[in-house]
C-alpha positions as CSV (number, residue, x, y, z in Angstrom):
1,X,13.3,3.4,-25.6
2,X,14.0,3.7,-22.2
3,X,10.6,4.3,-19.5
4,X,10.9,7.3,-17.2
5,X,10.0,6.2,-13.5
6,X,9.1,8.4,-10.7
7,X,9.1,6.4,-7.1
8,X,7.2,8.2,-4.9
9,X,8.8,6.8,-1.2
10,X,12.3,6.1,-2.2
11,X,13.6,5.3,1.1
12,X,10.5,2.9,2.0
13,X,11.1,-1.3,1.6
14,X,9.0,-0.7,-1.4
15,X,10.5,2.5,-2.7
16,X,14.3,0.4,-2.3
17,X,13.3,-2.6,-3.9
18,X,11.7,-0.8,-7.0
19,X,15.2,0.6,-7.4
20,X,16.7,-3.0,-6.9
21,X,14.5,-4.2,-10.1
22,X,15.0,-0.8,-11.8
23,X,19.1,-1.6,-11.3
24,X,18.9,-4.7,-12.5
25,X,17.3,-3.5,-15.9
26,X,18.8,-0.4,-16.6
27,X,18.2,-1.4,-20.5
28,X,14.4,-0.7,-19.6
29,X,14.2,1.9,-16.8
30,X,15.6,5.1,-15.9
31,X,14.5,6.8,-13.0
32,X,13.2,10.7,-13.3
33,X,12.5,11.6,-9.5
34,X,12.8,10.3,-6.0
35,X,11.0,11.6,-3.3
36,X,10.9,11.0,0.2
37,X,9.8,12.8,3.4
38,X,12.1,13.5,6.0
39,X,14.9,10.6,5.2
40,X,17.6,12.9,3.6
41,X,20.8,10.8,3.9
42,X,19.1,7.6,2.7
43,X,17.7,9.6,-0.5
44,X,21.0,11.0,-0.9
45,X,22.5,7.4,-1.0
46,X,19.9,7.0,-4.0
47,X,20.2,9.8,-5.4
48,X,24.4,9.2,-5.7
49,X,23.4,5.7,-7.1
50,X,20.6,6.5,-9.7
51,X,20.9,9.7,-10.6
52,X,17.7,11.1,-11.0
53,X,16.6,14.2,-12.7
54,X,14.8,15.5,-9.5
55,X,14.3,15.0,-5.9
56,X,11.7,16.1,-3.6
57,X,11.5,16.4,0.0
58,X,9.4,17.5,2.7
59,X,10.1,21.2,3.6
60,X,12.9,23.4,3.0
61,X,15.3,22.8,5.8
62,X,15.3,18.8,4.8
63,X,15.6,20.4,0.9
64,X,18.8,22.4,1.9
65,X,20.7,19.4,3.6
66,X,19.8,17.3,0.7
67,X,21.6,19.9,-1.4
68,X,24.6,20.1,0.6
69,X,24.8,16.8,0.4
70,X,24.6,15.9,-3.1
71,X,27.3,18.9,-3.8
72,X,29.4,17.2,-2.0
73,X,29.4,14.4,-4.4
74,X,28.9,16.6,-7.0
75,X,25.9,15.0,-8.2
76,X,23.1,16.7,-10.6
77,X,20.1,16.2,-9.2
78,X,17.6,19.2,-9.1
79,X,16.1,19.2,-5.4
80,X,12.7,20.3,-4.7
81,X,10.0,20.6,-1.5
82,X,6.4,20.3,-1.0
83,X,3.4,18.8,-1.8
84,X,3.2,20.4,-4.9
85,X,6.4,19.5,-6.2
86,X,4.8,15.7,-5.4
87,X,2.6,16.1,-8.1
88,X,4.9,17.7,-10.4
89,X,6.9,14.7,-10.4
90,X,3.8,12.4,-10.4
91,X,2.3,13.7,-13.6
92,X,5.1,15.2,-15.8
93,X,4.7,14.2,-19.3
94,X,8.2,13.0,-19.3
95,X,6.9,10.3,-16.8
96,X,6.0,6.8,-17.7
97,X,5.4,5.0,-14.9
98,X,4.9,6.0,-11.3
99,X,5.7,3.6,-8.2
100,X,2.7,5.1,-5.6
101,X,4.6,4.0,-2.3
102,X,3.9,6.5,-0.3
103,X,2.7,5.4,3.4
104,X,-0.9,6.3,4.3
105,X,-3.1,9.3,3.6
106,X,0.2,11.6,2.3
107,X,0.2,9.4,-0.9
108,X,-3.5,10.6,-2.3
109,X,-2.6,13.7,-4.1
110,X,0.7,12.4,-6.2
111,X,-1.6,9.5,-6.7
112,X,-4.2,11.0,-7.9
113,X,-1.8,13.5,-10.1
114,X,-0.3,10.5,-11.9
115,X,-3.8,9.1,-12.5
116,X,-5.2,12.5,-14.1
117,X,-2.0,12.5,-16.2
118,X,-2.5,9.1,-17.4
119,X,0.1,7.8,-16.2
120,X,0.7,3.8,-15.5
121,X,0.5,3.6,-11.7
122,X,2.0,1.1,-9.6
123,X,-0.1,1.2,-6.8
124,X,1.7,0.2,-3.5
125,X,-0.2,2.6,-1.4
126,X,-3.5,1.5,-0.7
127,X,-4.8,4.1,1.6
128,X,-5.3,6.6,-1.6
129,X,-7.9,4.3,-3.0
130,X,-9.6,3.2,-0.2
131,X,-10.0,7.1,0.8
132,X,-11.2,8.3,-2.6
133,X,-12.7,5.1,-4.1
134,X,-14.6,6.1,-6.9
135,X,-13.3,9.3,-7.5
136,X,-9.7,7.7,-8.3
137,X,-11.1,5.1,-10.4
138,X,-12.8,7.2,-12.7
139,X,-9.7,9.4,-13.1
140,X,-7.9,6.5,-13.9
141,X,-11.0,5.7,-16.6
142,X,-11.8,8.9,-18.0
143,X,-7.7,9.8,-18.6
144,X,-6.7,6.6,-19.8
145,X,-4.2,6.1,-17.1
146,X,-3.1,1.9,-16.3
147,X,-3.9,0.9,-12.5
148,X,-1.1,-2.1,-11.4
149,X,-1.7,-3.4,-8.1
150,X,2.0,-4.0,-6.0
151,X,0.4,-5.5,-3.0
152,X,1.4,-9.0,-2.9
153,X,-1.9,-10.3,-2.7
154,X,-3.8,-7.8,-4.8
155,X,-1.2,-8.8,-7.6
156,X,-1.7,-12.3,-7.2
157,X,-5.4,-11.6,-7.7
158,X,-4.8,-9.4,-10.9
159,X,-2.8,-12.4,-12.1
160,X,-5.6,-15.0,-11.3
161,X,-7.9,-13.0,-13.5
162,X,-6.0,-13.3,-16.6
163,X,-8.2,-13.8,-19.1
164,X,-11.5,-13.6,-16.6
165,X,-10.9,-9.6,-16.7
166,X,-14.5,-9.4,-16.9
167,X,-15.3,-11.9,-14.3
168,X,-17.2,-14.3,-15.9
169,X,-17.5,-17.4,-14.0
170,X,-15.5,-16.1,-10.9
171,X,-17.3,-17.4,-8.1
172,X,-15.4,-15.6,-4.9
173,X,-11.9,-14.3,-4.8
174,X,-9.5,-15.5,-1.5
175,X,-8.1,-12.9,-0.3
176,X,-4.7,-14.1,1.9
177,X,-3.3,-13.0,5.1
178,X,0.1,-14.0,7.7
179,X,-2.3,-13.4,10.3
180,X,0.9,-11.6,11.8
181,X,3.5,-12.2,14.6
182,X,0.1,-12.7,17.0
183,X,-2.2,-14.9,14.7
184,X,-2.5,-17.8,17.5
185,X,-2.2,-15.2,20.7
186,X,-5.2,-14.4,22.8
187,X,-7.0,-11.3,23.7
188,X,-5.2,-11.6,27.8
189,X,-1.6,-11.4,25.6
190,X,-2.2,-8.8,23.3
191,X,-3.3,-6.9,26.2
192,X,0.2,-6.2,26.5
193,X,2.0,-6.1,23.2
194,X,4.3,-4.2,22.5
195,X,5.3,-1.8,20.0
196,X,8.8,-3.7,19.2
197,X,6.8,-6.8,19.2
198,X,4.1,-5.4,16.9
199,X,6.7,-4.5,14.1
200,X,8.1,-8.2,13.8
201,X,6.4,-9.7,10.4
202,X,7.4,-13.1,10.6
203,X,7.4,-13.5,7.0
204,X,8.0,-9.8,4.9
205,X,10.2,-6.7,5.7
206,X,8.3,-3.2,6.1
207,X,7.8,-0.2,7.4
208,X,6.7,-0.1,11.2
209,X,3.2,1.5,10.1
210,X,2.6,-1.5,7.6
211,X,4.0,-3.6,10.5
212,X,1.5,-2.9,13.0
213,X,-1.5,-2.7,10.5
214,X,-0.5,-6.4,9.8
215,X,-0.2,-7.6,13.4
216,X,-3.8,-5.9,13.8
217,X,-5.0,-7.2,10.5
218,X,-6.3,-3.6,10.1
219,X,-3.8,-3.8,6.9
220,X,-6.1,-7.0,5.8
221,X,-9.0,-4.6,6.2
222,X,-7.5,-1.6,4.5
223,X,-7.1,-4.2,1.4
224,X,-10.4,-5.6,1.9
225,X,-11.5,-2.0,0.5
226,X,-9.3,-1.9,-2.1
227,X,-9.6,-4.9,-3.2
228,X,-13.4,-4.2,-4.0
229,X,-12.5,-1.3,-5.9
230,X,-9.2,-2.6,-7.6
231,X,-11.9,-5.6,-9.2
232,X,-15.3,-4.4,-8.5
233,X,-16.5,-6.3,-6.2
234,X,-17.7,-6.0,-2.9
235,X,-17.3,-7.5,0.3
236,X,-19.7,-10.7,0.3
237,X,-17.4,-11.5,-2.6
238,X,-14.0,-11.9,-0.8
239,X,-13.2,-14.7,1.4
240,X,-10.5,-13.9,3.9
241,X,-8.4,-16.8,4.3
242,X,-4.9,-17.0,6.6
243,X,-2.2,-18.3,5.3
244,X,0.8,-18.6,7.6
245,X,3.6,-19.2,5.4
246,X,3.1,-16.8,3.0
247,X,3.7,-18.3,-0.2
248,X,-0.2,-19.0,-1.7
249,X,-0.3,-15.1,-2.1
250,X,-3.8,-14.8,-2.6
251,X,-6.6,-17.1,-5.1
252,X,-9.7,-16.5,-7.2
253,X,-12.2,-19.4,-7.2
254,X,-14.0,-20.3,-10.3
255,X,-18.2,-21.9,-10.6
256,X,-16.2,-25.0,-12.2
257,X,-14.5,-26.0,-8.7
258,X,-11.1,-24.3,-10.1
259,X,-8.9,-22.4,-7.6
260,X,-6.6,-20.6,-9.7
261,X,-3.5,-18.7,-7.1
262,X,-0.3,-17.0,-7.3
263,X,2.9,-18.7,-5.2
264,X,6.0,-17.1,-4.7
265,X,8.6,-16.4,-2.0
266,X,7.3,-13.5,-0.3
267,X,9.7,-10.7,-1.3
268,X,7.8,-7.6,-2.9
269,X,10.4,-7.5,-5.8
270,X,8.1,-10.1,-7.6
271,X,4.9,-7.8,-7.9
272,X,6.8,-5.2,-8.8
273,X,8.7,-6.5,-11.6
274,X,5.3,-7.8,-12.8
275,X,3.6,-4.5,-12.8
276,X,6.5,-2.3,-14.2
277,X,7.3,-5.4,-16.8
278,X,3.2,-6.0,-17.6
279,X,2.6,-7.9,-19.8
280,X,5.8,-9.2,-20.0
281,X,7.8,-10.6,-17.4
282,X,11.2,-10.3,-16.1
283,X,13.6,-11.5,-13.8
284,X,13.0,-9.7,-10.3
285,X,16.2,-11.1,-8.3
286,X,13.6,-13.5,-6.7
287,X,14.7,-17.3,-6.7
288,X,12.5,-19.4,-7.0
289,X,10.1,-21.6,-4.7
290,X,11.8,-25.1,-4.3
291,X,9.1,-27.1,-3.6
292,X,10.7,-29.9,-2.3
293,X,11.7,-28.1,1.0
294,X,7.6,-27.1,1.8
295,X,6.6,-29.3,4.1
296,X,3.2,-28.3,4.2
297,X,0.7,-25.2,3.2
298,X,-1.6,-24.5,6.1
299,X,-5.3,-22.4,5.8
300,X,-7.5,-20.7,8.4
301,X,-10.2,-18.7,9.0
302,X,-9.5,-15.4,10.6
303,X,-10.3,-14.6,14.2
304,X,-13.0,-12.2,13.7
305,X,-13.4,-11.9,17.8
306,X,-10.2,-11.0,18.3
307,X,-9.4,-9.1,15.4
308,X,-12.1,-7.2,14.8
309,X,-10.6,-4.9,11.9
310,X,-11.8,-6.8,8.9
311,X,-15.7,-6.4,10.2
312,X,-14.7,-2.6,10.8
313,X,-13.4,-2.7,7.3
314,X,-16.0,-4.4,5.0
315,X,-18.6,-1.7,7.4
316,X,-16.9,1.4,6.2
317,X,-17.0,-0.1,2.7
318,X,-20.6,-0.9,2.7
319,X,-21.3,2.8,4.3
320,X,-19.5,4.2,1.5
321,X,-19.2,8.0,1.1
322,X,-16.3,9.1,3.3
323,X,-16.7,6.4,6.2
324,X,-13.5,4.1,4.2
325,X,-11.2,8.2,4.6
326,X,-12.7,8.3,8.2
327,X,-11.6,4.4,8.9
328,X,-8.2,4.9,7.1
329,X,-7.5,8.6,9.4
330,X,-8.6,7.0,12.4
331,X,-6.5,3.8,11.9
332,X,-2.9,6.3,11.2
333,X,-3.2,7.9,14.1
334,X,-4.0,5.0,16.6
335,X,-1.4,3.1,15.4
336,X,1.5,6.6,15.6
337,X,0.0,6.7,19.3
338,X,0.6,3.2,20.1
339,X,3.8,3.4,18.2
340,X,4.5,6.1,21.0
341,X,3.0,4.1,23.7
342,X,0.3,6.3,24.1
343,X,-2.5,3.6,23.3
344,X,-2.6,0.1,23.9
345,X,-2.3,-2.1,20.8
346,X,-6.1,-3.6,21.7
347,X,-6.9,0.3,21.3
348,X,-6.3,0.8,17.5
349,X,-9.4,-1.2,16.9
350,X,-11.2,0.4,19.3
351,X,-10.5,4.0,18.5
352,X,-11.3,3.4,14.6
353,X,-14.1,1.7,15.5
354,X,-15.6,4.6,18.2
355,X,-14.3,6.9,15.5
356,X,-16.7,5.7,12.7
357,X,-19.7,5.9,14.8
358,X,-19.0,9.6,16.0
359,X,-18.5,10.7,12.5
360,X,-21.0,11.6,9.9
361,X,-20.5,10.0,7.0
362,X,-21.0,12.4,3.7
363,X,-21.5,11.1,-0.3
364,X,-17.9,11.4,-1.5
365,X,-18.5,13.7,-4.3
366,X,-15.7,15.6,-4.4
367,X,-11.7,15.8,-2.9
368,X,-12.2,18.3,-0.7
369,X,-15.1,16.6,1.2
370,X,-12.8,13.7,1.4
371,X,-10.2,15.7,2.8
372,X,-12.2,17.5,5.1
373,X,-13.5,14.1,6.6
374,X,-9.9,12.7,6.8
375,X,-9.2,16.0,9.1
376,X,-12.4,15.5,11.0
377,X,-11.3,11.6,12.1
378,X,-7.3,13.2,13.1
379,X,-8.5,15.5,14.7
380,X,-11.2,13.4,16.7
381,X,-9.0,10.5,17.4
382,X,-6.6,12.8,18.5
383,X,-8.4,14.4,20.8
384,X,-10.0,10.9,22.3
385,X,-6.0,9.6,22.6
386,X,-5.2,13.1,24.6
């Protein structure tokens, strides 16, 4: 039988190559809902090519255009708005799979929907476990739901562990990083990066938010978090190592001097496949790495003085409670600012970091104190960028 997918952030790089792998296996996968903010006449495109059963939107003006659109083509799709829609789609029991791409903090509550419903979760967005932590793991526990990690390098790690699950006789994991378009550039030039330069990856193809958190290595630090959650562990158990090339996606090294790693071309349709696929595997549209055009594989340790996010990071962690929601808040809107040219791009760090010693950290017991911390950090970061 065919699985039901929803992809939550259709019209994202992940969101668009989910549906790349889902159209090369339409033996496997059918697609129940698409959903995307604001990005009508891209979802309409995907909508016209994979006819879902539902697609939700934003807000009601961006629902009507949709509408009208897919009329026009005279295509079935049911459209629906809001944040509560989200979760409809996220945790209907026709559902078999959900594809968590939503960018940043606007991802938790589908998330955490598809979790409670026990869904199997492919989890590209990151920010809804490092907010909620242990209140996501244990609804994935305690409803039986199946957590796949999509990052690159979190995937890589998952695959490392096969057959170590429980860690025995993991020594460390290495944790991978581009280092970004500025890995080698000093604190006088980043002084005055720009925003167009920021969003330049030199090895992968995403979103401008992603984009920036990578030149920052604030998206490093946001996986840092995760990462401990993802394979309980915590910090003093991953090394951070940069990788320039991208291909050694990330390792895990073993008491016996092994060093066991994922290598792939970096295109995200790789993970993917592997988590919707798991435990089987199958063809992705990736080719293959031809080794005998890699001239070399180079390793680094990260600049700690001039990045400063992954200290930030494995801080928040190690506070615990609602400092990793205050870190994540602060982070979205320093880098929207500087994506405005508001901020400088040296300011990111410094706002999150200002941000987390002005805000009291509470035990994360619940959602709403979450939530109510994530508000506290917009709206003081905010303020501070006014």
């Amino acid at each position: 039988m065919k699985q039901w997918v929803t992809v939550l952030g259709a019209t994202g790089s992940i969101g668009q190559n989910t549906l790349d792998v889902i159209a090369r296996h339409h033996d496997r996968y059918q697609v129940f809902a698409l959903t995307a903010h604001s990005r009508v006449d891209e979802l309409a495109q995907d909508c016209i090519e994979h006819q879902p059963l539902y697609a939700v939107v934003a807000d009601a003006s961006s629902a009507e255009k949709l509408q009208q659109l897919l009329l026009d083509k005279a295509n079935k799709t049911e459209v629906l708005w809001g944040a509560e829609q989200l979760e409809w789609v996220a945790s209907h029991d026709q559902v078999d799979q959900v594809m968590a791409a939503i960018v940043g903090a606007a991802g938790l509550l589908p998330t955490l929907a598809a979790a409670r419903a026990g869904k199997r979760i492919l989890l590209a967005n990151k920010e809804a476990l490092v907010m909620s932590g242990q209140l996501f793991m244990d609804a994935v526990r305690d409803n039986g739901a199946q957590l796949l990690p999509i990052d690159s390098e979190h995937n890589a790690i998952f695959q490392s562990l096969v057959g170590c699950e429980n860690h025995q006789g993991v020594q460390k994991i290495l944790l991978t990083a581009s280092g970004g378009p500025f890995r080698a550039a000093t604190l006088q030039e980043l002084k005055s990066v720009t925003p167009a330069q920021a969003v330049k990856h030199p090895n992968w193809s995403m979103g401008q938010k992603i984009s920036v958190d990578s030149a920052t290595l604030m998206n490093k630090g946001l996986e840092l978090i995760e990462a401990c959650w993802l394979f309980g562990v915590t910090p003093k158990d991953i090394e951070v190592v940069v990788h320039p090339e991208s291909v050694v996606h990330s390792m895990v090294q073993y008491v016996d001097g092994s060093v066991i790693n994922q290598m792939g071309n970096p295109d995200m349709r790789t993970p993917i496949a592997y988590g919707m696929a798991w435990p089987e595997r199958i063809d992705a549209g990736v080719p293959a790495l031809d080794f005998s055009s890699i001239q070399q594989l180079n390793f680094e340790a990260p600049r700690h003085d001039v990045f400063p996010a992954l200290k930030l990071a494995a801080r928040a962690f190690e506070a615990g409670g609602t400092a990793p929601a205050i870190f994540n808040a602060a982070n979205e809107v320093a880098v929207s600012a500087f994506l405005r040219e508001q901020i400088s791009f040296l300011s990111i760090s410094q706002l999150v970091e200002r941000c987390l010693d002005a805000i009291e950290i509470e035990p994360a017991k619940n959602l709403e104190v979450i939530l109510s911390a994530d508000q506290k950090a917009r709206k003081w970061a905010q303020e501070m960028i006014a």
